[in-house]
Every structure is written in C-alpha cells, then in structure tokens.
C-alpha positions in Angstrom: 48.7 -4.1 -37.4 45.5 -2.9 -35.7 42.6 -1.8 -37.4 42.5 2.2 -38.1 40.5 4.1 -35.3 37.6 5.6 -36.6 37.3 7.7 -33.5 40.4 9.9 -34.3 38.8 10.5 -38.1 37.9 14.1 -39.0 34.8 14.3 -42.3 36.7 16.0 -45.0 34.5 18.1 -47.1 35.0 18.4 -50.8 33.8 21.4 -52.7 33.1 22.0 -56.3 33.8 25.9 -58.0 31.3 25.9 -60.6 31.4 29.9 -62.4 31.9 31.2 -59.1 30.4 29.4 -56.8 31.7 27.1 -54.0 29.4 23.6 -53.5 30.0 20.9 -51.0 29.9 17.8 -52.9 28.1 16.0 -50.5 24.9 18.0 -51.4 24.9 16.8 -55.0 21.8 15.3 -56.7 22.4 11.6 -58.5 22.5 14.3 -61.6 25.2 16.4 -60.3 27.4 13.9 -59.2 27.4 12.0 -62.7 27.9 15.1 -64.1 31.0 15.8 -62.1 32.7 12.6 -62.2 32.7 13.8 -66.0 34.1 16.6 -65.9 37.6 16.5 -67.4 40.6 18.7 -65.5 43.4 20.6 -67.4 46.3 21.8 -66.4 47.4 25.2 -68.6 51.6 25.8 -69.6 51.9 29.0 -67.9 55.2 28.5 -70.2 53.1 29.6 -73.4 50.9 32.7 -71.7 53.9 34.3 -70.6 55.1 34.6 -74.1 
C-alpha cells in the first residue's frame, strides 16, 4: 500500500451552531475549544413529541 496523497486532500471545515449562530471551529480560542469538547449531544424520540 502506498502512502495517502496529500495532494488530492480537500480542508474540511467544521462549524459549531451556538443559539443561532454558525462558527468555524478552527477559529476557536483554547477556551472555546475546551468548552466544546464538553459539550454533551442528545438525540430527542420524536416517538414521544408526536404523542
């Protein structure tokens, strides 16, 4: 197996909704990105709302 090209890579930008807003992550602080490798994700039972 050879190596992976790095020439045929493309950047892929995250971004972060905060209330609203849409941040790349790559333009986090130290503070911001501790903060957000804390946050927790959820996943809601539609299931239960539809009720």
């Amino acid at each position: 197996m050879s190596p992976i090209q790095t020439n045929k890579r493309t950047e892929c930008i995250i971004y972060s909704r905060v209330v609203g807003w849409l941040t790349p992550t790559k333009c986090y602080n130290k503070g911001k990105v501790a903060e957000y490798n804390d946050r927790k994700t959820y996943k809601i039972n539609t299931n239960k709302i539809n009720e």
